[in-house]
VEXDREN-2710 file (C-alpha; in Angstrom, 1 decimal):
% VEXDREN-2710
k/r/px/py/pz
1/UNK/11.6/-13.8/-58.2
2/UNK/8.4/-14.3/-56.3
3/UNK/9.4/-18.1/-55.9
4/UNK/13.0/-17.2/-54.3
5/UNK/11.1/-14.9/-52.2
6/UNK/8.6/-17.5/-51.2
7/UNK/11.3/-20.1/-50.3
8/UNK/13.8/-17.4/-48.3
9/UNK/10.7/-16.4/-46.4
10/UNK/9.6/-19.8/-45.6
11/UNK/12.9/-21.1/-45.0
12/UNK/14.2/-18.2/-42.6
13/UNK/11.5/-15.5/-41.3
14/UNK/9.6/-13.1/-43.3
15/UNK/11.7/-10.7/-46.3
16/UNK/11.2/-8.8/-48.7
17/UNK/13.9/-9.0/-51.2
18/UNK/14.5/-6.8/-54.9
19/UNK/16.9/-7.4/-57.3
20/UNK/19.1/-6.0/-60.3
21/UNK/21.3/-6.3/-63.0
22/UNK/21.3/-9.4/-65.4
23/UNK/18.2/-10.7/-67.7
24/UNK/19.5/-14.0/-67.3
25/UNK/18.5/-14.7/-63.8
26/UNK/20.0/-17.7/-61.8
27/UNK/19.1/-19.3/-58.7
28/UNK/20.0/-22.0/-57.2
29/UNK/18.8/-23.1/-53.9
30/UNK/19.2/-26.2/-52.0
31/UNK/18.5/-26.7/-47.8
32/UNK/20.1/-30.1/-45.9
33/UNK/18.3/-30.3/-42.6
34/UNK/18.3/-32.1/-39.7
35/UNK/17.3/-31.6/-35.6
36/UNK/18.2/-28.5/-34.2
37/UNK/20.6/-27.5/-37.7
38/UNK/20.5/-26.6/-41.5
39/UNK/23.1/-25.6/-44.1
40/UNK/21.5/-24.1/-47.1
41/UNK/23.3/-23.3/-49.9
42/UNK/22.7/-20.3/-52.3
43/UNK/23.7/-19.3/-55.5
44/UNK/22.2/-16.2/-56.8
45/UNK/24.4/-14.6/-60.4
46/UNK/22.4/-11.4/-60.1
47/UNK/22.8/-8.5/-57.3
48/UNK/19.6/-8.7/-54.6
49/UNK/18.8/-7.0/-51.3
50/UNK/17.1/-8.2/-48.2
51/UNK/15.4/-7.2/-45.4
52/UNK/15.0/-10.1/-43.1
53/UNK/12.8/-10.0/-39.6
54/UNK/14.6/-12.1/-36.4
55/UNK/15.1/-15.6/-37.1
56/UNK/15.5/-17.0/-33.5
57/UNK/18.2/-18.8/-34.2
58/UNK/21.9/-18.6/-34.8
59/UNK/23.2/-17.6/-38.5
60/UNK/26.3/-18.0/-39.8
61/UNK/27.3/-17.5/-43.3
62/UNK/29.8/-18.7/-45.3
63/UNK/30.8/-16.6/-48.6
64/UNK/32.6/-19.2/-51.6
65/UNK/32.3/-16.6/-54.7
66/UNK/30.8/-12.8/-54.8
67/UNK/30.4/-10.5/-51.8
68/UNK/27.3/-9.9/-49.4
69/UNK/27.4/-6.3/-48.9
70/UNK/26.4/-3.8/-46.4
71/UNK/25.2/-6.4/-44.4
72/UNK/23.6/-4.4/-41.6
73/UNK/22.1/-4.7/-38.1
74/UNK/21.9/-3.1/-34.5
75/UNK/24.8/-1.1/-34.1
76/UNK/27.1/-3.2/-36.8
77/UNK/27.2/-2.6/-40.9
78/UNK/30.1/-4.8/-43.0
79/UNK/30.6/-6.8/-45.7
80/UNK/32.0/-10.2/-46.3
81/UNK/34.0/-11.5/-49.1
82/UNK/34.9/-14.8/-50.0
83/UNK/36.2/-17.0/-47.6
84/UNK/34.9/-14.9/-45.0
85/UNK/32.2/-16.7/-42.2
86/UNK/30.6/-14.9/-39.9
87/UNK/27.4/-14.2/-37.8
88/UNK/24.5/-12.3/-40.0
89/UNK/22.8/-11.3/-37.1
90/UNK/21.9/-11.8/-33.5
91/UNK/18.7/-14.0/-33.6
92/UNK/16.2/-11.7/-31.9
93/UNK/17.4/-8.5/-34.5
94/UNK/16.3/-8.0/-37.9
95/UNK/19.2/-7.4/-40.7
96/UNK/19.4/-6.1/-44.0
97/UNK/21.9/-6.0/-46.7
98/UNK/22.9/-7.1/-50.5
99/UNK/23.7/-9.7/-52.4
100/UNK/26.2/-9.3/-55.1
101/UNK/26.5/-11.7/-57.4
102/UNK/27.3/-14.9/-54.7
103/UNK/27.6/-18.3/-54.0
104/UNK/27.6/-18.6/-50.2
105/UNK/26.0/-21.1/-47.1
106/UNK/23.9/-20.4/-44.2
107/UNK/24.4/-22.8/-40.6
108/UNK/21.2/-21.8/-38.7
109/UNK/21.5/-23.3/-35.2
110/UNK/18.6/-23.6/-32.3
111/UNK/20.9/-21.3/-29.6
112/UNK/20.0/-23.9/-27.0
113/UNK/22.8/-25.6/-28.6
114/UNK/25.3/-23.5/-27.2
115/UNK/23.9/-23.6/-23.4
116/UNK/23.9/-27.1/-23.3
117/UNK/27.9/-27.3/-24.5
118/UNK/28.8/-24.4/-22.6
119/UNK/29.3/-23.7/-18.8
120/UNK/26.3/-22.5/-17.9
121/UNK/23.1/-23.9/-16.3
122/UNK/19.9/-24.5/-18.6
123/UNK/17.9/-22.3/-16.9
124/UNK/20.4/-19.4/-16.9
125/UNK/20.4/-16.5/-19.4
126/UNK/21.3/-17.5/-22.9
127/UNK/25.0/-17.7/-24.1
128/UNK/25.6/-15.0/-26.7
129/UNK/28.4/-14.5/-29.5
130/UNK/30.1/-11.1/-28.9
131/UNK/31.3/-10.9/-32.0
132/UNK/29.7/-11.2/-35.4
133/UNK/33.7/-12.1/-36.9
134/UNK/35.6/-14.8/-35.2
135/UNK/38.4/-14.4/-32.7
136/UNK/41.3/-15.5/-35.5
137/UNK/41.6/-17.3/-39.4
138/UNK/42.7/-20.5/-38.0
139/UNK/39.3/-20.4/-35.9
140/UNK/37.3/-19.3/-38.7
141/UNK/39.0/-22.3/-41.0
142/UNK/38.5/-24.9/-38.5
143/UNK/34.3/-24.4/-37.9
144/UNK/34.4/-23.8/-41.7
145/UNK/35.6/-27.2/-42.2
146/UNK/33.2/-28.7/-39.8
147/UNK/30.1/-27.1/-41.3
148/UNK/31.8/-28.5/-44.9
149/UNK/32.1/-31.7/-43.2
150/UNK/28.3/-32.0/-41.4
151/UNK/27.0/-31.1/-44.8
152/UNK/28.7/-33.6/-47.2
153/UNK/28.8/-36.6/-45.1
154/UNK/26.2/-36.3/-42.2
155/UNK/22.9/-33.9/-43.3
156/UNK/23.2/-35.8/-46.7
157/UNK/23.0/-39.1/-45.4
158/UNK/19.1/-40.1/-44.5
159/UNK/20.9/-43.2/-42.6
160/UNK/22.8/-41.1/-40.6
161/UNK/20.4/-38.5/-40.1
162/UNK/17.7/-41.5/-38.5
163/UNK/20.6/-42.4/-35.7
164/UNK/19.6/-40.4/-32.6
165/UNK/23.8/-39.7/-31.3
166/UNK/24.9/-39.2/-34.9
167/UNK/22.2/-36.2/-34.5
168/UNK/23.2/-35.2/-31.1
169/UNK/27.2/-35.5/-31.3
170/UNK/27.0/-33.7/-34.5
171/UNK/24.8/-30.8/-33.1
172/UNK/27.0/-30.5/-30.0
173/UNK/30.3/-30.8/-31.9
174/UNK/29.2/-27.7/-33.9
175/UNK/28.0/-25.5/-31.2
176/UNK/31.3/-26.0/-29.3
177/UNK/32.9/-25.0/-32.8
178/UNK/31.1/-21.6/-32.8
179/UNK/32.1/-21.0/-29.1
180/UNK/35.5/-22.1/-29.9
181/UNK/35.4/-19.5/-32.8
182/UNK/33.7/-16.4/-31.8
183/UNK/34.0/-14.7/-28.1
184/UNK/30.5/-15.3/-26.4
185/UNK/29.2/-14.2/-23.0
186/UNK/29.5/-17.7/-21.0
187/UNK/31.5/-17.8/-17.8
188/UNK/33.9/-20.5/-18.0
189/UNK/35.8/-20.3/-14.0
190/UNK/34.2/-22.3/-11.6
191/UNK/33.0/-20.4/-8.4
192/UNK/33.8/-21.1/-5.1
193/UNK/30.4/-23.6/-4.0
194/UNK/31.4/-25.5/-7.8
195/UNK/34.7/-25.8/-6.7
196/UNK/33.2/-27.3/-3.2
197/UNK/30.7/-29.4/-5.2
198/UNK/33.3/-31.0/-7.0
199/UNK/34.3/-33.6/-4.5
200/UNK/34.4/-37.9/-5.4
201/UNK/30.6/-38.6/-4.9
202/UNK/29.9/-35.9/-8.0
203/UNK/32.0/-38.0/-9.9
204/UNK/30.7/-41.0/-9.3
205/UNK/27.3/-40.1/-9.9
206/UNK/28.1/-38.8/-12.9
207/UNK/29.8/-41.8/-14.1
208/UNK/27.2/-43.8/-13.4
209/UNK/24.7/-42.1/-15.1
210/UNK/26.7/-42.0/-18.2
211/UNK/27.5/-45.6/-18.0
212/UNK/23.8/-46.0/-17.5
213/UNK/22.6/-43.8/-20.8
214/UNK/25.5/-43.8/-23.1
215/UNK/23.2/-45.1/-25.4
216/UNK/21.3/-42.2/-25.3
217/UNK/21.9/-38.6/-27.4
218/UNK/22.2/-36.7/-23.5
219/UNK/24.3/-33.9/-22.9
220/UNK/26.4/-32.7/-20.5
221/UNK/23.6/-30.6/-18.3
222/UNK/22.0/-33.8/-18.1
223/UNK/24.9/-35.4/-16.9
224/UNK/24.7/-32.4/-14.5
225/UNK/21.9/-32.7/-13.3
226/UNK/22.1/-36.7/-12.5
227/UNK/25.2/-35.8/-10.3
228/UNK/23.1/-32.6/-8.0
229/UNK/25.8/-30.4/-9.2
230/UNK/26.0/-27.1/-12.0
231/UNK/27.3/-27.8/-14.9
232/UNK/30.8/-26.1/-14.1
233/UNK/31.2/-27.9/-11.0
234/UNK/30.5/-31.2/-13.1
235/UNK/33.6/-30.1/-15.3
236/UNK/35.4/-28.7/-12.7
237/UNK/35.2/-32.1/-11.0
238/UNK/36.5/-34.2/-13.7
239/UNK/39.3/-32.1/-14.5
240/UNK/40.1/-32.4/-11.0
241/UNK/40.0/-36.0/-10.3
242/UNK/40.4/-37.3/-14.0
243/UNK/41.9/-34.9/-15.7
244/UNK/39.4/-34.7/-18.6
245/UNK/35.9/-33.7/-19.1
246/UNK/32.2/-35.1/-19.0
247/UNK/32.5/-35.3/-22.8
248/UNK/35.5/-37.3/-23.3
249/UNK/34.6/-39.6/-20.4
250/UNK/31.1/-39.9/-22.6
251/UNK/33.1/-40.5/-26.1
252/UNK/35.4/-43.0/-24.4
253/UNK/32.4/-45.1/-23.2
254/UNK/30.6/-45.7/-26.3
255/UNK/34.1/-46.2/-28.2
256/UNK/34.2/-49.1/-25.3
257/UNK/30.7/-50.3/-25.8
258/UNK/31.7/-50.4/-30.0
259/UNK/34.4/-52.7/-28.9
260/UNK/32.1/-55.0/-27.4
261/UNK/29.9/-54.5/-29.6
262/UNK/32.3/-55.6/-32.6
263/UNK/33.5/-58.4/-30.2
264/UNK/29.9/-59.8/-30.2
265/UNK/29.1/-59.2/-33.9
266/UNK/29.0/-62.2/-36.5
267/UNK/30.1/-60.6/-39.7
268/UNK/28.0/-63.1/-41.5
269/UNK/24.8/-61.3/-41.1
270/UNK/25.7/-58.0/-42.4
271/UNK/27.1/-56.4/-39.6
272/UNK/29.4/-53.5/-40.7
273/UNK/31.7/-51.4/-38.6
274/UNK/30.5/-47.9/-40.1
275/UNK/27.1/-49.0/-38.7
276/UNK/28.1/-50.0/-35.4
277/UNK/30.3/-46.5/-35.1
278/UNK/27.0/-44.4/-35.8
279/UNK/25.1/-46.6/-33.4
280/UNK/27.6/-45.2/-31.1
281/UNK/27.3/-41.6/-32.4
282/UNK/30.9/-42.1/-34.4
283/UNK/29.5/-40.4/-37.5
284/UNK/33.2/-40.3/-39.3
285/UNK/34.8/-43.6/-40.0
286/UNK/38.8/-42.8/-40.4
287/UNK/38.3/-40.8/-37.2
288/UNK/36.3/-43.9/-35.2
289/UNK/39.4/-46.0/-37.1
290/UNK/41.6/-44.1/-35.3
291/UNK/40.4/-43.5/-31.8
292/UNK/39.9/-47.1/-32.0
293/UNK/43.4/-48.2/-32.6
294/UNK/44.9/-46.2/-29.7
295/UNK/42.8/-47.3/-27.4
296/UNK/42.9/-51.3/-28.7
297/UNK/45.9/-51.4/-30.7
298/UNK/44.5/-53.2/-33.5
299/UNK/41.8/-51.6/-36.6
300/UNK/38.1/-52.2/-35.4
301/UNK/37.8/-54.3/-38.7
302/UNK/40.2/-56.8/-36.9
303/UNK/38.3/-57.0/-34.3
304/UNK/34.8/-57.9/-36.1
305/UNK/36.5/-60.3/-38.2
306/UNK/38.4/-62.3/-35.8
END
C-alpha cells in the first residue's frame, strides 16, 4: 500500500489513503500525459479511503465498474456509480471519500484551459464549473467520449503527442467539452463597448493574424489580443460579419493550408496524409477525411496522389 500511496501522492497532491477488505490486493495504475492534461486510469478490487489536499487543477472522474463513495468536499457529499463523470472537487478545496471496489479515470486539466476557450479576458477572474454533475446525460456521454477518445488515440501516441496543434487543439477541444457539459461562471453576452468594437477593422486584424500564425498552437485570446479587442467582442464580431467564430475561421485555414500542402507533396518520399493532418492540428483522420471532402469534393488521398 505504501507504493499506491507514493504514486497517488506524487501524481495528484499529498493523501493519506487506508484500505479494507480482500487479502488479495489489486492495483492497477497507469497515467497518459501530455501539456496541460492527463487521464489516469485506476483499478483498485479492494475498498480504500482518501483524503486528498487541493490539486490546482480541474478533476473529473469517470466511474467504469464499482462506486466511489461519500465523495466529499465544501458544502457537497455524493457518490458516483458507474457511468457517472463528474467534478471531484474544486481545485483550490481538499476532498475526501471511498473507494469501493472500482475501476474508474481521472482528466486533470490546468483551469487556464477553460479561460482561454471561454468568453472571458486572460486577465479576468478564473471561469469556474457550478456544478460538480453535468447539466444533462447526453452532455455527460459526449465529454465522456472525448476523454475515451484523447486517451486511446492522442495521449498514447508519442508522435502525436511531439506535434505542437495536435497538443493545443486537443487541449482546447476538451476544455470547451467541460464548459459545454457543466454550468460554469463565464459571461457569454457581449456588452455594449464589444458590441461597438466589433466593427470590419477587428475582423480584419484578426484574420490576418490567423492567416499569419495558423501554424502556430494560439488561441483565441491571442487572436484577441492581435485585433485590440476582448475576447467577446472578437466573437461577437465574427458572428456578425461571418457568421462563425474565431475557431472555425482558424480550423478552416489550416484544413486550406493541408490542401496545399497535399497539392505540393510527392508521395514518393514518404509523405502520408495522417502526417500532414497532425501537422495541421487534425489529430483524427476519418474526421480530417471528412472536413476535407466537403470543402474539396474529393478524399485528401486523391489529392496527394494525383
Amino acid at each position: 500500500m505504501s507504493l499506491t500511496e507514493d504514486f497517488l501522492s506524487r501524481a495528484y497532491a499529498r493523501l493519506r489513503i487506508d484500505h479494507c477488505g480482500t487479502n488479495s490486493i489489486r492495483t492497477r495504475m497507469r497515467r497518459d500525459v501530455m501539456p496541460s492534461v492527463t487521464v489516469d486510469e485506476l483499478d483498485f478490487n479492494y475498498e480504500m479511503s482518501y483524503a486528498v489536499a487541493p490539486l490546482g487543477k480541474l478533476a473529473l472522474c469517470t466511474v467504469q465498474e464499482g462506486t466511489i463513495a461519500d465523495n466529499t468536499f465544501h458544502g457537497v457529499k455524493d457518490s458516483y456509480g458507474p457511468g457517472d463523470i463528474a467534478v471531484l472537487a474544486p481545485p483550490t478545496q481538499p476532498y475526501s471519500g471511498r473507494v469501493c471496489g472500482a475501476r474508474y479515470n481521472v482528466m486533470m486539466m490546468d483551469t487556464h484551459l477553460l479561460n482561454q476557450v471561454a468568453d472571458v479576458e486572460p486577465t479576468g477572474a478564473p471561469v469556474r464549473l457550478t456544478s460538480h454533475r453535468p447539466h444533462s446525460p447526453a452532455a455527460a456521454s459526449q465529454l465522456k467520449h472525448l476523454i475515451a477518445h484523447l486517451r486511446d488515440q492522442v495521449l498514447c501516441d508519442p508522435i502525436l503527442c511531439e506535434e505542437p496543434l495536435i497538443v493545443s487543439a486537443s487541449g482546447q477541444m476538451l476544455a470547451a467539452s467541460v464548459l459545454a457539459a457543466f454550468p460554469h461562471s463565464a459571461r457569454i453576452d457581449a456588452d455594449a463597448q464589444d458590441r461597438n468594437d466589433a466593427h470590419t477593422l477587428t475582423l480584419r486584424r484578426a484574420l490576418a493574424y490567423i492567416d499569419d500564425h495558423a501554424e502556430e498552437p494560439i488561441t483565441v485570446a491571442d487572436i484577441a489580443a492581435a485585433a485590440h479587442v476582448t475576447v467577446r467582442a472578437l466573437q461577437y464580431a465574427f458572428r456578425r460579419h461571418l457568421d462563425s467564430t474565431p475557431t472555425a475561421h482558424l480550423r478552416w485555414v489550416r484544413l486550406a493550408n493541408a490542401h496545399r500542402e497535399l497539392q505540393a507533396a510527392d508521395p514518393g518520399t514518404g509523405v502520408t496524409v495522417t502526417g500532414i493532418a497532425a501537422r495541421w492540428g487534425f489529430h483524427q483522420p476519418s474526421r480530417f477525411a471528412a472536413a476535407y471532402r466537403v470543402a474539396y469534393g474529393v478524399l485528401p488521398s486523391r489529392t496527394l496522389h494525383t
